[in-house]
C-alpha positions as CSV (number, residue, x, y, z in Angstrom):
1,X,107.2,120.6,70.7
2,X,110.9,120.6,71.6
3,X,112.6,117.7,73.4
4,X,113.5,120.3,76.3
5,X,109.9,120.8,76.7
6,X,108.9,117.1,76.6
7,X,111.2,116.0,78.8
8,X,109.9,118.8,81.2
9,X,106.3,117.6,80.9
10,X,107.7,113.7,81.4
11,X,109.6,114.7,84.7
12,X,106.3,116.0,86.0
13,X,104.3,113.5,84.5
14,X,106.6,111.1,86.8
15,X,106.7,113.2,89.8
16,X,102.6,113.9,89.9
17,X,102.3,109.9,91.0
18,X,104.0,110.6,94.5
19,X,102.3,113.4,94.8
20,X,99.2,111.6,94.7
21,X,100.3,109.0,97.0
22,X,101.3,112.0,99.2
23,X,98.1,113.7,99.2
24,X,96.2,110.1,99.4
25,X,98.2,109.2,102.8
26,X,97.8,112.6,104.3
27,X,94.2,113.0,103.4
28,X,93.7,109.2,105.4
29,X,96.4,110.5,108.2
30,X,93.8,113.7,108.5
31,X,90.6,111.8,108.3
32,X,91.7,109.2,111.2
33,X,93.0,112.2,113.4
34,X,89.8,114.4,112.8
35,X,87.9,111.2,113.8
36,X,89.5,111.4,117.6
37,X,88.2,114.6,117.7
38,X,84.9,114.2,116.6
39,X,83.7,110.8,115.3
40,X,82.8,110.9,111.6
41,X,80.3,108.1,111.9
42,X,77.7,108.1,114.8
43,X,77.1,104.6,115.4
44,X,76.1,103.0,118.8
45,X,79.3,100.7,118.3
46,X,82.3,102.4,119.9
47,X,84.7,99.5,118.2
48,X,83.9,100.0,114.6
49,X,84.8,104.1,115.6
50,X,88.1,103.0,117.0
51,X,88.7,100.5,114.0
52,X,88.0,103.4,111.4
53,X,90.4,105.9,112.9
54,X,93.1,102.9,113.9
55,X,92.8,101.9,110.2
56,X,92.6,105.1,108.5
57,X,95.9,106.3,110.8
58,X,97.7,103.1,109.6
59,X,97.1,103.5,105.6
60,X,97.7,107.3,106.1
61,X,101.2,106.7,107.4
62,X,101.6,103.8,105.1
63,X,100.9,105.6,102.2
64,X,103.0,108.3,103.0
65,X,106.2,106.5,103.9
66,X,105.5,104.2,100.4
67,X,105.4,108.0,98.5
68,X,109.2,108.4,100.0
69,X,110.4,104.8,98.6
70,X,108.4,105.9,95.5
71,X,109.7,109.5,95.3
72,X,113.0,108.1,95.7
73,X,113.1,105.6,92.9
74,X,111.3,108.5,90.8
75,X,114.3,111.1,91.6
76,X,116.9,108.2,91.0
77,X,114.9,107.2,87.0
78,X,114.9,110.9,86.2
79,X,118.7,111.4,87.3
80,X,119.7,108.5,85.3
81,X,117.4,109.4,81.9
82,X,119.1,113.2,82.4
83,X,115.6,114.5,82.1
């Protein structure tokens, strides 16, 4: 295997974590907005609904604005390594 090719494989490597962090938020982001829509547990207790899709809005959005800071440092490593 040539370095070229390594070095290929070792970017993506690096770039697959935000990705997943991506896909993690947005798949929260999409579960707490389905939820407003139609409630993805049926319980009797209208708060623990509200506190699911509250919550699961939050981490989406948190998760998502952490995979920019981390997508960022990511981009910066693999300028500096001239990868």
């Amino acid at each position: 295997m040539t370095e070229h090719t390594q070095n290929i494989i070792y970017k993506w490597t690096l770039r697959a974590r935000y990705i997943f962090v991506f896909i993690l938020g947005a798949g929260l982001l999409s579960i707490g907005l389905e939820s407003i829509v139609q409630p993805i547990i049926e319980t009797n207790n209208k708060e623990l609904q509200k506190i699911i899709t509250v919550g699961a809005i939050i981490f989406g959005l948190i998760f998502i604005v952490f995979g920019f800071y981390y997508k960022k440092d990511i981009e910066i490593y693999i300028r500096q390594q001239q990868l």
